[in-house]
N, C-alpha and C positions, 0 to 999 in steps of 0.2 A: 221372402226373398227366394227365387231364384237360384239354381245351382251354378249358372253362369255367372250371377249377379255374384253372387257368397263367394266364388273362385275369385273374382277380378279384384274383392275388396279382403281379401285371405293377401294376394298378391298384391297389392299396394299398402297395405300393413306391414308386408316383411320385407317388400324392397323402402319403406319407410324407416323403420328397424332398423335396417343393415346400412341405409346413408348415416341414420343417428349415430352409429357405430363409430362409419367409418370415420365421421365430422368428431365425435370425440376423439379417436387416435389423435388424428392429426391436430387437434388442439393440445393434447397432453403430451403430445412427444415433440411438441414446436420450442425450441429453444427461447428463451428470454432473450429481445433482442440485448446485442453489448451497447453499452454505454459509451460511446466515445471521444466524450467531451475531455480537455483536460482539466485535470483538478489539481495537478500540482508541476510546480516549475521550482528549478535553480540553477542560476548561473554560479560557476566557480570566481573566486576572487579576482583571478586577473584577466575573465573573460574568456579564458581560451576552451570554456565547456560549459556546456548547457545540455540540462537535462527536461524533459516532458514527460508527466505521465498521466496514465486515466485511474479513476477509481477500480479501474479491476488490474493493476498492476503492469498495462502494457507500458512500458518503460522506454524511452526514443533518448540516446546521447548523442548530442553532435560536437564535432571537435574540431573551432575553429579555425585550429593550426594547421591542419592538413587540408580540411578543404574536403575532405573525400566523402564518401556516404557517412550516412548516419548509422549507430549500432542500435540494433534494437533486439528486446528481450521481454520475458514475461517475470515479472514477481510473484509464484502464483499461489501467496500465503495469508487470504485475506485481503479483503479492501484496504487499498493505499492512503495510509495517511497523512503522512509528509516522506520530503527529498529533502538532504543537506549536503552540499560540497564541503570537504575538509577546507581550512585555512590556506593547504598547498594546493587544493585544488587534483590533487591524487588520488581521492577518496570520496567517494556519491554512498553516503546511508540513506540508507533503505527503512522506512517505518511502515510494518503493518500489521496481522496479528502476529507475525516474527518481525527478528529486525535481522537487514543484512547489509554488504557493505560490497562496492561493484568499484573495480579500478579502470577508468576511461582510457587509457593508455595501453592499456593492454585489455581487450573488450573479448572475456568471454563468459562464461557467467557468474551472474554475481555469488561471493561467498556468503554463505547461512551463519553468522555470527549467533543469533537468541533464537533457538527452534523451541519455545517454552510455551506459544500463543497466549502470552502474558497483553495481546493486544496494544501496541505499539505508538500513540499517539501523537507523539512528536521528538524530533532528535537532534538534538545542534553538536558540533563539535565543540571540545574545549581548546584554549588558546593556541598550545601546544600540538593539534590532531591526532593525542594520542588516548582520549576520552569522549564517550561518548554520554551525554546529556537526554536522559529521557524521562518523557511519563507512559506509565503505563495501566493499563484498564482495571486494575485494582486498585487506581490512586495512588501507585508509589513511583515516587524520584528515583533514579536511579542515576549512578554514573558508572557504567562500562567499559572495560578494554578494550581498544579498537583491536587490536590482534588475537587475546585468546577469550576474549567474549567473557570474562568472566565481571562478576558483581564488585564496584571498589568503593562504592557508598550505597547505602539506601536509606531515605526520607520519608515518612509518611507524611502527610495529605496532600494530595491535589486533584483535580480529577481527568480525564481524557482528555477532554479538550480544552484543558489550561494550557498553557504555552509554558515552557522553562527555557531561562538563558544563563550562559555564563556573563558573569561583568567582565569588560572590558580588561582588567587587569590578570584573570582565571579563578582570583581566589575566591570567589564567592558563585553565589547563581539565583536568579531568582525565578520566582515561580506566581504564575497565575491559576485561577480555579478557584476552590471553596473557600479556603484559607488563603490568601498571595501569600509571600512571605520570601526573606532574605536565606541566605545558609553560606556557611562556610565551607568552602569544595575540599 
């Protein structure tokens, strides 16, 4: 080879090199595109709110007493699992690896009720709306204060993606997953 030859193939090895380079950066520092399908909805009891949101927590309420813009926010604690409207319809919980609790009537942002990343898989209110109904990623039932987030039952078995409801009447609730089963609330 050549010293001209050796230099031009020295010089298309290292501007070779340096595209390899520059091609991994930009691969590794390219963000994940968002997801922004939605994966969860609820309307409040008497229709007058409706909630949208996607698996990464972007959260859209519209309120269709007023007519006006929609409020939109981030839950940004983990992938969103489920929405529920209280019974009045005052109260949007929040399930994900926290759980929180967002008042659509006065929109700003939602309160951090369980910052424990106990993983959050589903949440209904109780009759009343002053409990909240959950499963969480250690398979345990739980039922919550809506206002100081503390523990006022806990259940073992079910698992994530079992559903739990309260009966129609409050006293009781039942639960889907490994075991289904009845319980006294």
């Amino acid at each position: 080879m050549t010293g001209t030859s050796r230099t031009t193939v020295v010089v298309a090895l290292s501007i070779s090199v340096i595209a390899s380079g520059v091609w991994a950066i930009l691969v590794s520092s390219s963000k994940t595109p968002v997801d922004r399908k939605i994966s969860n909805v609820a309307v409040s009891r008497t229709g007058d709110f409706l909630a949208a949101a996607t698996a990464q927590g972007k959260i859209t309420v519209w309120d269709e007493r007023s007519g006006g813009a929609p409020h939109q926010f981030s839950f940004t604690y983990g992938s969103l699992n489920d929405l529920r409207f209280s019974p009045d319809g005052h109260l949007l919980a929040i399930a994900s690896r926290n759980l929180g609790v967002y008042t659509p009537a006065e929109p700003a942002a939602p309160r951090l009720l369980r910052s424990d990343n106990e993983n959050y898989g589903s949440v209904r209110f109780s009759k009343d709306g002053q409990s909240l109904l959950v499963v969480n990623g250690k398979s345990v039932i739980e039922t919550i204060d809506v206002h100081s987030g503390g523990v006022q039952l806990k259940v073992c078995c079910s698992s994530i993606y079992g559903d739990a409801t309260f009966t129609p009447d409050g006293q009781a609730f039942a639960n889907a997953g490994h075991w289904p089963g009845l319980w006294d609330a």
